[in-house]
Backbone and ligand atoms as CSV (ligand in chain L), in Angstrom:
chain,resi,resn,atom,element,x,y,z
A,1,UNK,N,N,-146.532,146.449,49.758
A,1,UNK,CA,C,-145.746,145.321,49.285
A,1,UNK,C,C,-146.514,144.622,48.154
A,2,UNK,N,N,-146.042,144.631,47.143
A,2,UNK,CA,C,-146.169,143.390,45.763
A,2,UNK,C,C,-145.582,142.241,45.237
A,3,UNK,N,N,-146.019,141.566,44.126
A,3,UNK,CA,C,-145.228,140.478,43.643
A,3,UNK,C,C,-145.044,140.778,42.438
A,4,UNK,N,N,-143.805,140.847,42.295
A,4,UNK,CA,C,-143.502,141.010,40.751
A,4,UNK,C,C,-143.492,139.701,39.931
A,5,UNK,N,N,-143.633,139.478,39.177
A,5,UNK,CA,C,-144.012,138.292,38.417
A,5,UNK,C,C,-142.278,138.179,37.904
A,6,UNK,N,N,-141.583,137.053,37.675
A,6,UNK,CA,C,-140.338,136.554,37.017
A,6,UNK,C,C,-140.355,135.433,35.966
A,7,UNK,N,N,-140.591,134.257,35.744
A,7,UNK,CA,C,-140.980,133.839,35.076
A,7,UNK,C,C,-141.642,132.208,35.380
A,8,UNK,N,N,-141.800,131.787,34.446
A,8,UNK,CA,C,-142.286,130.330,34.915
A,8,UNK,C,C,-140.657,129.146,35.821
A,9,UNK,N,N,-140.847,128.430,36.490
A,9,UNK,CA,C,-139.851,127.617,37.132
A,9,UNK,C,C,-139.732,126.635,36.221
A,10,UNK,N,N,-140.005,126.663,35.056
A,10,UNK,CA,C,-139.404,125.441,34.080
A,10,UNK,C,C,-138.468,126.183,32.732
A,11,UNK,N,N,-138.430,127.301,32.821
A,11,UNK,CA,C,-137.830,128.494,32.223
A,11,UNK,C,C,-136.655,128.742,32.838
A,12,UNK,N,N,-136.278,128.627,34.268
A,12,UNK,CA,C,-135.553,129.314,35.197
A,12,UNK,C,C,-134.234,127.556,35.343
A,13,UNK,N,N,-133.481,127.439,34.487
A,13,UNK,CA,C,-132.516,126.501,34.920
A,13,UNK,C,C,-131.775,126.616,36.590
A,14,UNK,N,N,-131.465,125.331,37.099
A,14,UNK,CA,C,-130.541,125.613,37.427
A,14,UNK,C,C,-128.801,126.080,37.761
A,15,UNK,N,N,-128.607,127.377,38.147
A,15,UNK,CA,C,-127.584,127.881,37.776
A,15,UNK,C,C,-127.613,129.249,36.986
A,16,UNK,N,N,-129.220,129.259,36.823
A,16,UNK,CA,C,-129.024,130.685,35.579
A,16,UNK,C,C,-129.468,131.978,36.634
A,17,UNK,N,N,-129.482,132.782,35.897
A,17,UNK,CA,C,-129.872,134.328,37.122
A,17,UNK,C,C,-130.847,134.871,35.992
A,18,UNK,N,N,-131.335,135.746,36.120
A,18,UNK,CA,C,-132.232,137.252,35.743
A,18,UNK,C,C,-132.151,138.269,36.374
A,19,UNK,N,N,-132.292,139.032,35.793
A,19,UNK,CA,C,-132.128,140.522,36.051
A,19,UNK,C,C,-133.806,141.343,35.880
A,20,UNK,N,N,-134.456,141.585,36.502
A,20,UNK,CA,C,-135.688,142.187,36.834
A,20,UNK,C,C,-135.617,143.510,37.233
A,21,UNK,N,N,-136.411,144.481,36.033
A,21,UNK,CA,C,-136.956,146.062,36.578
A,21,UNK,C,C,-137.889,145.814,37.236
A,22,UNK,N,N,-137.700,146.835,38.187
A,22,UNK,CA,C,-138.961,147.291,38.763
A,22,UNK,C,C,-138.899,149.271,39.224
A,23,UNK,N,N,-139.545,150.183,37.962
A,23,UNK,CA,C,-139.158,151.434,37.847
A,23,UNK,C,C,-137.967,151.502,37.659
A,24,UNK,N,N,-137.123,152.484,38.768
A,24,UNK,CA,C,-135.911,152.461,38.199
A,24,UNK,C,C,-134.870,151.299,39.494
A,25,UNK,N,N,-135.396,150.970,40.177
A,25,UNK,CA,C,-134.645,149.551,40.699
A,25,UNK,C,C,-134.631,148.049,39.899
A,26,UNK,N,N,-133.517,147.977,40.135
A,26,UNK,CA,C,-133.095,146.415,39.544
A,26,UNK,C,C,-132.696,145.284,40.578
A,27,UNK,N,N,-133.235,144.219,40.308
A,27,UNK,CA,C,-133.352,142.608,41.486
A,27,UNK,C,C,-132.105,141.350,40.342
A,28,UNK,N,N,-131.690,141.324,41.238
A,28,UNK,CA,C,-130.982,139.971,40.078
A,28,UNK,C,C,-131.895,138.540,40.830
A,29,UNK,N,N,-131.921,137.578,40.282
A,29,UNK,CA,C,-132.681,136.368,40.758
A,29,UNK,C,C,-131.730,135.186,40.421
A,30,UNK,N,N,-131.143,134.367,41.277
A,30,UNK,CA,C,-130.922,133.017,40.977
A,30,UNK,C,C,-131.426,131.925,41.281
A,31,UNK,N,N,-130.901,130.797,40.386
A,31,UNK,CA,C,-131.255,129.647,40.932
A,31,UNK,C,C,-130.404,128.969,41.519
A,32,UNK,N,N,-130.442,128.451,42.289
A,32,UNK,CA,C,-129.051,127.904,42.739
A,32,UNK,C,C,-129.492,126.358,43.361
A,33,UNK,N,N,-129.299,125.576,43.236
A,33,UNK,CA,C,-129.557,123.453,44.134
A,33,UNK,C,C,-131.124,123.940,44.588
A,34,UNK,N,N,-132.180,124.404,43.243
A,34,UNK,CA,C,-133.496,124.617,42.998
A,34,UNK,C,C,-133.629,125.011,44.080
A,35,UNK,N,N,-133.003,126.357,44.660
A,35,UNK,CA,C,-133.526,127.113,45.564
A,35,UNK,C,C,-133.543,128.471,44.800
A,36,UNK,N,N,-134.308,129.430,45.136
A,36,UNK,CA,C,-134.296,130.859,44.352
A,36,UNK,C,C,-134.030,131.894,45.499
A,37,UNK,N,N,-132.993,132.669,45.237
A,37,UNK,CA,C,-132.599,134.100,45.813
A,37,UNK,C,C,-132.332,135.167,44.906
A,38,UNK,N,N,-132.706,136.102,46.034
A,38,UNK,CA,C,-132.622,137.139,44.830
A,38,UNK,C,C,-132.494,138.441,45.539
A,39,UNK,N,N,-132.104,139.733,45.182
A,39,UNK,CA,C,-130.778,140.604,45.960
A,39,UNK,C,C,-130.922,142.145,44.597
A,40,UNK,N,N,-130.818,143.046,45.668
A,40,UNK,CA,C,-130.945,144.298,44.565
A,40,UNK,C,C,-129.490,144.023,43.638
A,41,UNK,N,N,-129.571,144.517,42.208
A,41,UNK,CA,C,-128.571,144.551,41.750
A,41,UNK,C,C,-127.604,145.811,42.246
A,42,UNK,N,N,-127.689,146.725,43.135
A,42,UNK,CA,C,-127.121,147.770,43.163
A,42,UNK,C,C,-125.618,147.313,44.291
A,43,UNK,N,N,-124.652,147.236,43.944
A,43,UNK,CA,C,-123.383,146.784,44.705
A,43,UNK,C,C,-123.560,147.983,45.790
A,44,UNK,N,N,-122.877,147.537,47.044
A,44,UNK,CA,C,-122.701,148.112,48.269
A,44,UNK,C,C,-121.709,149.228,48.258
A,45,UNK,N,N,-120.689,148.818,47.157
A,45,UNK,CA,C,-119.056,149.046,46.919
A,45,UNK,C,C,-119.615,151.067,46.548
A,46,UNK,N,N,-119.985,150.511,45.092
A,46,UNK,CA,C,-120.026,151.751,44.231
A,46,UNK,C,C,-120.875,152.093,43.315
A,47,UNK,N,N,-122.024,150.974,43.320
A,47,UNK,CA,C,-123.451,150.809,43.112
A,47,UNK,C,C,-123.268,149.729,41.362
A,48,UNK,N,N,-122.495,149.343,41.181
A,48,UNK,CA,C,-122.066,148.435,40.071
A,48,UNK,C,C,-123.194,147.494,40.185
A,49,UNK,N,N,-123.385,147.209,38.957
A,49,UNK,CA,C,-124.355,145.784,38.894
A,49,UNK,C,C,-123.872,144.243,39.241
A,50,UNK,N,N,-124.135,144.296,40.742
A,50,UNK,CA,C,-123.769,143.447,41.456
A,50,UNK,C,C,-124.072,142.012,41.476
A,51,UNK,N,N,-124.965,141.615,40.483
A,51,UNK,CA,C,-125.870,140.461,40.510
A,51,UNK,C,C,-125.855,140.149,38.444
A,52,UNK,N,N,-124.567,140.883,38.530
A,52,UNK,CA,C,-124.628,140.639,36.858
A,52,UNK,C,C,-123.093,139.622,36.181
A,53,UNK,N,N,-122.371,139.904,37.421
A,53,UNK,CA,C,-120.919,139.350,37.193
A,53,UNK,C,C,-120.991,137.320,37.356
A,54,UNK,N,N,-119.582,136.763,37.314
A,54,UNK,CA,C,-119.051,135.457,37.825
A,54,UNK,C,C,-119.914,135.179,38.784
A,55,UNK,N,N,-120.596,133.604,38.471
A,55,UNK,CA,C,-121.208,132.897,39.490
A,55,UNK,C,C,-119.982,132.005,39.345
A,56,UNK,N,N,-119.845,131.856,40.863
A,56,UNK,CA,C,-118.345,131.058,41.096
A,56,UNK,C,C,-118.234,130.254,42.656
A,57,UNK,N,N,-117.710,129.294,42.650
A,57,UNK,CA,C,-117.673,128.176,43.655
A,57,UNK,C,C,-116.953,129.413,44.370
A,58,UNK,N,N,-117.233,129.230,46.335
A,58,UNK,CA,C,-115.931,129.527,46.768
A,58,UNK,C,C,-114.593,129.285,46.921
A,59,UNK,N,N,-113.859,129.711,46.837
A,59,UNK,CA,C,-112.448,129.483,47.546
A,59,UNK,C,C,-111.861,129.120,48.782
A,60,UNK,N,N,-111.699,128.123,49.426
A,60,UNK,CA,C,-111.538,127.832,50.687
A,60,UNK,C,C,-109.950,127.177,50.916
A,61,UNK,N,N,-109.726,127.589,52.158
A,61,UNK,CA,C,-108.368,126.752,52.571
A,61,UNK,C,C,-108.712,125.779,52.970
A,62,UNK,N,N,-107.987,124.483,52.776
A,62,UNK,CA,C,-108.300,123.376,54.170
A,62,UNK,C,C,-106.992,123.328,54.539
A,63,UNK,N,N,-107.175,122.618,55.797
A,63,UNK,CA,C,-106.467,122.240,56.882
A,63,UNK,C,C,-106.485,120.914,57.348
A,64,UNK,N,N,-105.101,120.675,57.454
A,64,UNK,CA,C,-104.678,119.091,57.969
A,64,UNK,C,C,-105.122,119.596,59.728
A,65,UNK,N,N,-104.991,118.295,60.051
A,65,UNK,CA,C,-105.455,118.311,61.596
A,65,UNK,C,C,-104.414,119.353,62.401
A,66,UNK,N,N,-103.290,118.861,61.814
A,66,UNK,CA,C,-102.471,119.623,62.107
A,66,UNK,C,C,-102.170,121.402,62.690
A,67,UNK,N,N,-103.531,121.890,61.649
A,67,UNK,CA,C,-103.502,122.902,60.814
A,67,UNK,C,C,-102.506,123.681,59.940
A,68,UNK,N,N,-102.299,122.924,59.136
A,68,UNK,CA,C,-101.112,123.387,58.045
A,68,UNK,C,C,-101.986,122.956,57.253
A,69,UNK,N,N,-101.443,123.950,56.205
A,69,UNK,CA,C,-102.421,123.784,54.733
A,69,UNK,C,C,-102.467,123.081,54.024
A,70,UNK,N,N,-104.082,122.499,53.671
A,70,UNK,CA,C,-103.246,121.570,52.372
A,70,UNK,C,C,-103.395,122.583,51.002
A,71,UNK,N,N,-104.038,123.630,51.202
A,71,UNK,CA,C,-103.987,124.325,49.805
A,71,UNK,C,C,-105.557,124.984,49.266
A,72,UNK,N,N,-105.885,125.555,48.665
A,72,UNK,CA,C,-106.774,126.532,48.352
A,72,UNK,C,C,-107.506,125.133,47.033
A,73,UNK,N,N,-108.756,125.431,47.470
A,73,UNK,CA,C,-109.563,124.611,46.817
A,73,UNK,C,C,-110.608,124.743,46.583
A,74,UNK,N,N,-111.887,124.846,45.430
A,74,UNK,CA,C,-113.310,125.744,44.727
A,74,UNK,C,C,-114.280,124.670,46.254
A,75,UNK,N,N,-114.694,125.279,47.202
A,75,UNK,CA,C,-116.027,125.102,47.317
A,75,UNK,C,C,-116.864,123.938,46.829
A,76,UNK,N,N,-117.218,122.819,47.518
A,76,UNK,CA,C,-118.192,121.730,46.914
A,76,UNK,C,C,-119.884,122.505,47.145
A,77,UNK,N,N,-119.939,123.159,48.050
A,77,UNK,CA,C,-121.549,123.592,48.327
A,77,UNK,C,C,-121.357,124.658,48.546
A,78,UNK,N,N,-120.114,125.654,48.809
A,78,UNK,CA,C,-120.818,127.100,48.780
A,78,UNK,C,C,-120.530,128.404,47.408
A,79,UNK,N,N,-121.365,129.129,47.239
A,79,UNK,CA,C,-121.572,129.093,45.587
A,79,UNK,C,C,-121.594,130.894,46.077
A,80,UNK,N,N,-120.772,131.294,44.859
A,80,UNK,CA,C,-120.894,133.357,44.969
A,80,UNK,C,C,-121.200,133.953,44.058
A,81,UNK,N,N,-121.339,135.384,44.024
A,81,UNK,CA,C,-121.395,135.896,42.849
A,81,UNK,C,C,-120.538,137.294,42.796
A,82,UNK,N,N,-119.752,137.811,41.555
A,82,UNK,CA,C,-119.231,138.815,42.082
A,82,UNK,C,C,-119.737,140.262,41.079
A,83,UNK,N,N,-119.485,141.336,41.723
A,83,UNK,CA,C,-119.799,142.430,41.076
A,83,UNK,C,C,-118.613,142.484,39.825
A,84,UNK,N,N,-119.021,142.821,38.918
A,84,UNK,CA,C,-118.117,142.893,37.406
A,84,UNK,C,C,-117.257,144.218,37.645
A,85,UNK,N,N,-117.519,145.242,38.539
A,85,UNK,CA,C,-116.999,146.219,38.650
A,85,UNK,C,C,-115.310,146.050,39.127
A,86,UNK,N,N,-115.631,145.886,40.577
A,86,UNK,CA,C,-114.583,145.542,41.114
A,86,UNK,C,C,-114.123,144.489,41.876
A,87,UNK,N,N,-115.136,143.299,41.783
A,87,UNK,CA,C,-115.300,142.297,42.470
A,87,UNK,C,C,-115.404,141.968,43.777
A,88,UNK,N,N,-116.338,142.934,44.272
A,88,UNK,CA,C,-117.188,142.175,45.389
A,88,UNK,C,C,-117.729,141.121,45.585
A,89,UNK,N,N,-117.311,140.066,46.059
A,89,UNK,CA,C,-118.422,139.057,46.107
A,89,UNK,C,C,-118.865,138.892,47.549
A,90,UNK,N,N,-120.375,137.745,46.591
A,90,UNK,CA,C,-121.688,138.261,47.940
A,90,UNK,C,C,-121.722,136.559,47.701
A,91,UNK,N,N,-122.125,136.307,48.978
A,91,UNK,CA,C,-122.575,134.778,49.110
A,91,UNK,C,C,-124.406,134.566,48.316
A,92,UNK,N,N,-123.860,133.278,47.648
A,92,UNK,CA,C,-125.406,133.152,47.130
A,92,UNK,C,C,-126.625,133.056,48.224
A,93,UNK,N,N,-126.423,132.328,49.229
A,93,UNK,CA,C,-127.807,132.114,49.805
A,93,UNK,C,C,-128.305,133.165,50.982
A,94,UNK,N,N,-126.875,134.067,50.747
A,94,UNK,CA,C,-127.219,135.239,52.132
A,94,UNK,C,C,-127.290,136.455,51.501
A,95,UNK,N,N,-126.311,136.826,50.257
A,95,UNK,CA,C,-125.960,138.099,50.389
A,95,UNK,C,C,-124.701,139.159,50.760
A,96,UNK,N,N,-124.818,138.538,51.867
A,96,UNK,CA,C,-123.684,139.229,52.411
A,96,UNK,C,C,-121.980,138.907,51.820
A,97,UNK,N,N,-121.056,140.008,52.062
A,97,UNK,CA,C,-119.736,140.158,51.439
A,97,UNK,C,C,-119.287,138.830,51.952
A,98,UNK,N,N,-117.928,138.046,51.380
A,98,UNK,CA,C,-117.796,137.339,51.822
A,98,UNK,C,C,-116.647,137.447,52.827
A,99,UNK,N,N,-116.024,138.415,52.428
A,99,UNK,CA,C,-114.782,138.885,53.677
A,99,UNK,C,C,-115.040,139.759,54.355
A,100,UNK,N,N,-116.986,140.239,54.802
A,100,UNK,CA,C,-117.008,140.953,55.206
A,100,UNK,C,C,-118.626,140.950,55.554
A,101,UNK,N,N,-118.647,139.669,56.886
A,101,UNK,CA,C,-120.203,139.722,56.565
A,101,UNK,C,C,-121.267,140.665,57.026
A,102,UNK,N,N,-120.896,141.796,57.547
A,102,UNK,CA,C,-121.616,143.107,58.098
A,102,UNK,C,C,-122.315,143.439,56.793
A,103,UNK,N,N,-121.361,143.250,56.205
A,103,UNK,CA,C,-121.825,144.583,54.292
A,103,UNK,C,C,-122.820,143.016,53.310
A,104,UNK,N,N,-123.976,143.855,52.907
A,104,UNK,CA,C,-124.949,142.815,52.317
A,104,UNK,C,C,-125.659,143.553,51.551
A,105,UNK,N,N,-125.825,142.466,50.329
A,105,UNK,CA,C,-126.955,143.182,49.298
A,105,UNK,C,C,-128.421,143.151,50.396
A,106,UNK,N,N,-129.406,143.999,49.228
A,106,UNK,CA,C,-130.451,143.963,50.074
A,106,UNK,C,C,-131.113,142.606,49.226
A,107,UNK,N,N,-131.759,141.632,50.091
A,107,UNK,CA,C,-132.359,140.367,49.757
A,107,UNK,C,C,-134.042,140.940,49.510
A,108,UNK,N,N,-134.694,139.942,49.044
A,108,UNK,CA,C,-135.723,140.153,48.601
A,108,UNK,C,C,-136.301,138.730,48.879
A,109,UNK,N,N,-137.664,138.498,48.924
A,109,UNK,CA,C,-138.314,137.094,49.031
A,109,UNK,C,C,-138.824,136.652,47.796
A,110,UNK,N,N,-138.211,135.258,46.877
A,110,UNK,CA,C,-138.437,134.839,46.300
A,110,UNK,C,C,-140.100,133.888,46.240
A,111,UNK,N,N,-140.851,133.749,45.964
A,111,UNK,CA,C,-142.540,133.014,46.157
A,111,UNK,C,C,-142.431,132.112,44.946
A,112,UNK,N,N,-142.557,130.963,45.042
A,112,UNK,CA,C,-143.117,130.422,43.477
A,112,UNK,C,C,-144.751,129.550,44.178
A,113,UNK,N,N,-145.751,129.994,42.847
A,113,UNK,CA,C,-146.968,129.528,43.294
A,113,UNK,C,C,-147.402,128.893,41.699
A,114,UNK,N,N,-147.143,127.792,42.232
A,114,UNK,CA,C,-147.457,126.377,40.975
A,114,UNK,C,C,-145.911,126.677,40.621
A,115,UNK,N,N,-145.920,126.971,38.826
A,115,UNK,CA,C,-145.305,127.213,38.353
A,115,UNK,C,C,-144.513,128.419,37.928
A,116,UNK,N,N,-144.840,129.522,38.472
A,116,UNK,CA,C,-144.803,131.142,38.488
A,116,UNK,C,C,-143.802,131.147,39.707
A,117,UNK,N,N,-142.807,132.403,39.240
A,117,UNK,CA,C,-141.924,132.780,40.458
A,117,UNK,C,C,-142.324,134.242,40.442
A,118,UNK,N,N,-142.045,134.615,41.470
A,118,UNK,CA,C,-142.555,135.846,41.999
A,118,UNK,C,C,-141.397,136.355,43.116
A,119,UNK,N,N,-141.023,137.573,42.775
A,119,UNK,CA,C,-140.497,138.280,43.767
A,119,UNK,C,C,-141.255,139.633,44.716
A,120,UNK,N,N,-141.470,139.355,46.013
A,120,UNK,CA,C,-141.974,139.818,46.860
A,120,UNK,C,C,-141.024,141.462,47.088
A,121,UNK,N,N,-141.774,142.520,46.630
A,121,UNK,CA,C,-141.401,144.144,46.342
A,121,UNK,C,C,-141.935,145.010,46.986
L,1,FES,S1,S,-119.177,148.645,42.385
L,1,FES,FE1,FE,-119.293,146.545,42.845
L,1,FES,S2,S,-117.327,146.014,43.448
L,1,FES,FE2,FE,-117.209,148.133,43.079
């Protein structure tokens, strides 16, 4: 196991991603409410670059007490990303599909030490 070096945390906005070689595997990295995750780019689907597409609020129904709908509405805190291929999307802070949480990118451990981020390989 290694650390791949990513870049400094004052470089790394929040909201932005990277895309990191390592040989011939690829890591996408985000930032997301200054937390960092990060997930092979290889989609589950059909191996599409999964960590390269729409970062996008979720989609959620709510419900009156009732439970009748009030209507489809973006997510205040939960945040996705989808494959450009065919649109898989994976939850930011897990990975996993979102209509399907068995199926998951493979995660990786993000490290930042000082100012350096590092992904654990
Ligand atoms: S390859 Fe990613 S959705 Fe098909």
């Amino acid at each position: 196991m290694g650390e791949q070096y990513v870049c400094k945390s004052f470089e790394f906005k929040d909201g932005e991603r990277r895309i990191i070689r390592i040989g011939d595997d690829e890591i996408g990295v985000f930032r997301h409410e200054g937390d960092f995750f990060a997930y092979s780019n290889y989609c589950v689907h059909q191996g599409g670059p999964a960590c390269e597409g729409l970062i996008i609020a979720r989609v959620e129904e709510r419900l009156r007490p009732d439970k009748t709908s009030m209507g489809l509405f973006f997510s205040e805190k939960d945040m996705s990303f989808a494959c450009p291929w065919h649109g898989y999307e994976y939850d930011m802070r897990t990975g996993q599909h979102i209509a399907d949480r068995r199926v998951r990118l493979r995660k990786y451990q993000v490290l930042q030490k000082g100012e350096d981020i590092y992904v654990v390989v």
